[in-house]
C-alpha positions in Angstrom: -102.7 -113.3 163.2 -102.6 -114.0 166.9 -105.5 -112.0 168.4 -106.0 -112.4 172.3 -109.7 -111.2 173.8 -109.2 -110.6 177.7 -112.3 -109.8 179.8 -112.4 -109.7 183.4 -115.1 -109.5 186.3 -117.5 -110.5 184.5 -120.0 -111.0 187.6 -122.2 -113.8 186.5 -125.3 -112.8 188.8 -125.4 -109.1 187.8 -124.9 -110.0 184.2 -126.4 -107.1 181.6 -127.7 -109.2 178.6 -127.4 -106.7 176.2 -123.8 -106.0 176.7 -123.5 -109.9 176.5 -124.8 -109.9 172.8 -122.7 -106.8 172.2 -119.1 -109.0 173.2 -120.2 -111.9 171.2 -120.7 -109.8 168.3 -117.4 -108.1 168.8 -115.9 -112.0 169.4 -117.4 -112.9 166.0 -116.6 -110.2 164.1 -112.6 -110.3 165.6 -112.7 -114.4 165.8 -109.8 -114.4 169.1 -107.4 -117.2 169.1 -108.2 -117.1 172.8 -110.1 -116.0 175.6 -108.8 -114.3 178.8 -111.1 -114.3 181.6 -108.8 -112.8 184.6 -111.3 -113.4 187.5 -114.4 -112.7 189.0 -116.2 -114.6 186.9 -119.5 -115.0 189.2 -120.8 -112.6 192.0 -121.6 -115.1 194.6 -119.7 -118.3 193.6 -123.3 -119.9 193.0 -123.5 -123.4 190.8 -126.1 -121.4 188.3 -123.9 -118.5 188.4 -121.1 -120.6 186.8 -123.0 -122.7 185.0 -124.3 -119.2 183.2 -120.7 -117.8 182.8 -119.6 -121.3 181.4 -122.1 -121.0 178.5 -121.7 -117.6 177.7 -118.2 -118.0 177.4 -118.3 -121.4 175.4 -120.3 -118.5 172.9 -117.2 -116.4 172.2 -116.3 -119.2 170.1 -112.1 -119.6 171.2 -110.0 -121.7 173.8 -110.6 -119.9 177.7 -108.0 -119.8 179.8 -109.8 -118.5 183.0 -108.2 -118.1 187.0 -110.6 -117.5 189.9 -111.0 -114.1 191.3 -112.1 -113.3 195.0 -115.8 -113.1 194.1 -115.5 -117.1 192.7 -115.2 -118.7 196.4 -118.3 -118.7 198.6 -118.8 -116.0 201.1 -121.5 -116.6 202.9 -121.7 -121.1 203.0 -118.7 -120.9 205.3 -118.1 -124.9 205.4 -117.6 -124.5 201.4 -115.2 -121.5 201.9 -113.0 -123.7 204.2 -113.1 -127.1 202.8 -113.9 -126.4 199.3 -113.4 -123.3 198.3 -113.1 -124.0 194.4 -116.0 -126.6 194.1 -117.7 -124.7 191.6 -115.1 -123.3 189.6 -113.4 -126.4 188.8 -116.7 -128.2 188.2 -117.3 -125.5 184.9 -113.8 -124.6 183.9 -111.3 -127.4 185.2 -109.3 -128.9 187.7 -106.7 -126.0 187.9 -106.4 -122.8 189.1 -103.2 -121.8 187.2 -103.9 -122.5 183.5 -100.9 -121.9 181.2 -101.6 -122.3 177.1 -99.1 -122.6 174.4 -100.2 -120.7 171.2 -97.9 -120.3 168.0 -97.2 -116.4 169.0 -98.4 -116.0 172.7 -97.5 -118.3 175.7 -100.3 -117.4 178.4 -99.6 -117.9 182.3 -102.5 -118.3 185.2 -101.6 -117.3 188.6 -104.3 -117.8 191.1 -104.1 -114.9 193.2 -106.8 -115.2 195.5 -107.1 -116.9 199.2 -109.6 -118.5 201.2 -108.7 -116.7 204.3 -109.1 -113.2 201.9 -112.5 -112.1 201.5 -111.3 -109.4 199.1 -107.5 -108.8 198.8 -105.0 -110.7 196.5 -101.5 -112.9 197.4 -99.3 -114.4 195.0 -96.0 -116.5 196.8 -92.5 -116.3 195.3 -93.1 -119.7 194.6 -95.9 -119.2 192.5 -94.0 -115.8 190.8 -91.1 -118.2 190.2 -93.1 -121.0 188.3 -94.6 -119.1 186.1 -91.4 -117.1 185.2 -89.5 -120.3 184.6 -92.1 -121.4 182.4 -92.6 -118.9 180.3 -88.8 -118.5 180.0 -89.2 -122.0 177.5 -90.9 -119.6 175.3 -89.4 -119.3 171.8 -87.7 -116.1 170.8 -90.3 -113.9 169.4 -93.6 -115.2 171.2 -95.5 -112.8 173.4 -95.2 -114.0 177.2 -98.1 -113.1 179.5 -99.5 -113.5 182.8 -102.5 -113.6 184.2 -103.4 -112.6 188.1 -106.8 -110.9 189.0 -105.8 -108.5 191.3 -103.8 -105.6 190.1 -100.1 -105.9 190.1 -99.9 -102.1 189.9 -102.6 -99.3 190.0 -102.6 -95.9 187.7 -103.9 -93.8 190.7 -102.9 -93.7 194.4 -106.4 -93.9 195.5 -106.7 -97.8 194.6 -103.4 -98.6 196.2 -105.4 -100.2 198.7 -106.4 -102.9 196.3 -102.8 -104.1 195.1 -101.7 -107.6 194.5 -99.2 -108.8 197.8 -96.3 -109.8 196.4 -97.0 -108.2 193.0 -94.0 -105.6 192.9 -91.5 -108.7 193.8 -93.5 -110.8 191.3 -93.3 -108.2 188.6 -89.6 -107.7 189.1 -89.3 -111.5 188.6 -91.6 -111.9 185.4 -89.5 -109.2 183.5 -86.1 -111.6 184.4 -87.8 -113.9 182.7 -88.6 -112.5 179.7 -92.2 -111.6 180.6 -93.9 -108.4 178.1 -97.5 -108.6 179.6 -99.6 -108.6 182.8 -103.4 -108.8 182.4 -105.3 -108.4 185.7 -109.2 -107.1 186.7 -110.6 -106.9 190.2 -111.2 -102.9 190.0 -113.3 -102.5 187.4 -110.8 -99.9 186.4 -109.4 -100.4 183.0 -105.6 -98.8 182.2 -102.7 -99.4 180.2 -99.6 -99.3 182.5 -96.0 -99.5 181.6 -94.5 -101.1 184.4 -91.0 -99.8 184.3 -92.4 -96.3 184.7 -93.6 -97.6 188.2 -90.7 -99.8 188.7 -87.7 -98.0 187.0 -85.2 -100.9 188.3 -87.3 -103.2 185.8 -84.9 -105.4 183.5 -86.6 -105.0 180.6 -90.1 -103.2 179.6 -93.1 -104.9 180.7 -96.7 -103.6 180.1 -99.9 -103.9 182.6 -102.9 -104.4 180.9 -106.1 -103.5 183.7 -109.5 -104.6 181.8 -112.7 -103.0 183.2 -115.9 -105.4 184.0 -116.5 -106.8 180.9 -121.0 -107.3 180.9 -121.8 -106.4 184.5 -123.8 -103.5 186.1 -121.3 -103.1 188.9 -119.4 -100.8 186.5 -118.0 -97.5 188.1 -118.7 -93.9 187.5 -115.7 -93.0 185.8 -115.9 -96.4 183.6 -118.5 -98.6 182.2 -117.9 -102.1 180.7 -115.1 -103.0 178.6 -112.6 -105.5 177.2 -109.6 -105.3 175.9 -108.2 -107.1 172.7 -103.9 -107.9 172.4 -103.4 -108.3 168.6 -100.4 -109.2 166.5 -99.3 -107.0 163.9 -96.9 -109.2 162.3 -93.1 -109.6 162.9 -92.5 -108.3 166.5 -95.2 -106.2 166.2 -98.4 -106.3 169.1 -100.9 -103.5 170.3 -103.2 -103.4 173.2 -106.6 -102.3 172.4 -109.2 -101.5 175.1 -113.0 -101.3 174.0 -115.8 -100.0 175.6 -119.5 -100.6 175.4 -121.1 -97.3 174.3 -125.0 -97.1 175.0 -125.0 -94.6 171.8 -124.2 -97.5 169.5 -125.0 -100.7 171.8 -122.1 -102.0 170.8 -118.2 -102.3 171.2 -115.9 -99.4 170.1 -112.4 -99.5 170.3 -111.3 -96.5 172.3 -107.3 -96.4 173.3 -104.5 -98.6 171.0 -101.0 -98.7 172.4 -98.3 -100.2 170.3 -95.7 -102.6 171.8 -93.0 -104.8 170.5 -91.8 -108.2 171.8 -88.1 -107.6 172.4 
């Protein structure tokens, strides 16, 4: 069965090494077809940073399909930041920033959503929105089509408005007319399960958001510590979203939250 592991933020540079062990463990005792990596993969863009992220995701032992987040261009070397903004992230996880991956049940979309003009918030074009929907429109009847951005298309609380994808509500609207049954994002370290036609009622068809929180950082938040979440085929038409969280109890993985979907 097709079984999707998507992590997000992972902060390379504020790393927590135990919560590292804990996700391989959970990688090896799942085995993913693929890895998700939605962003945010380093704190400062630094060549050890992703050299450190590269390895430890080489260790979950599946394919990667990985977009830059905000966090992955240099802040502070400014002549980087304007002429070569992606140096280091193409140099550990290839030459594009909008990977797309054909697996027998899931066809997986990359949108790179950040800017180098945008220290923090996210863009997507109608362009970019468009490509991806007309891609994943090929899709066979019966595969899961998903896209990847790193900052949130939607949020589950007013309060985080302020960190919304631009263009993600016209973007969203497009990806369901194509077909399009998941979103997986990061970027607030907030993890949710979102049906988007509850935010969006003019939605074509259902559409699910699936927020993961930082997956082995210490910049976790009050209200959530690290966690990933797993997309598994049941069989049939049959998928569920899965969010785990690291508990200190057990120093490991639990699941915590399963939400059943089908692909219509």
């Amino acid at each position: 069965m097709t079984l999707l592991l998507h992590l997000s933020d992972t902060h390379f540079g504020t790393e927590r090494p135990e919560v590292m062990e804990a996700l391989v463990r959970l990688a090896r005792s799942q085995r993913p077809t693929a890895v998700i990596a939605s962003g945010d993969i380093t704190q400062r863009a630094r060549r050890s940073q992703f050299a450190a992220a590269r390895r430890f995701i080489d260790r979950l032992g599946a394919p990667a399909i990985v977009i830059p987040g905000n966090h992955d261009i240099p802040l502070f070397n400014l002549p980087l930041r304007l002429l070569a903004p992606y140096a280091g992230f193409r140099r550990n996880f290839g030459p594009t920033l909008e990977p797309r991956q054909m697996f027998d049940r899931a066809w997986i979309a990359g949108v790179n959503t950040t800017r180098r003009w945008r220290h923090k918030h996210g863009e997507i074009s109608a362009e970019q929105a468009d490509s991806a929907g007309r891609w994943l429109e090929g899709a066979p009847e019966g595969v899961l089509r998903v896209v990847v951005t790193h900052q949130p298309v939607a949020v589950s609380r007013q309060r985080d408005s302020v960190d919304l994808l631009r263009g993600g509500r016209q973007a969203a609207l497009r990806w369901a007319a194509a077909g399009v049954h998941l979103v997986l994002g990061g970027h607030i370290h907030l993890p949710y399960f979102l049906p988007l036609k509850r935010v969006w009622p003019e939605m074509t068809r259902p559409v699910w958001l699936a927020q993961a929180g930082t997956g082995v950082s210490r910049r976790t938040r009050p209200e959530a510590g690290n966690s990933v979440n797993l997309v598994r085929h049941l069989g049939r038409q049959g998928w569920q979203l899965e969010r785990w969280d690291h508990l200190q109890s057990t120093r490991n993985f639990e699941s915590c939250s399963v939400v059943p979907f089908d692909v219509q």
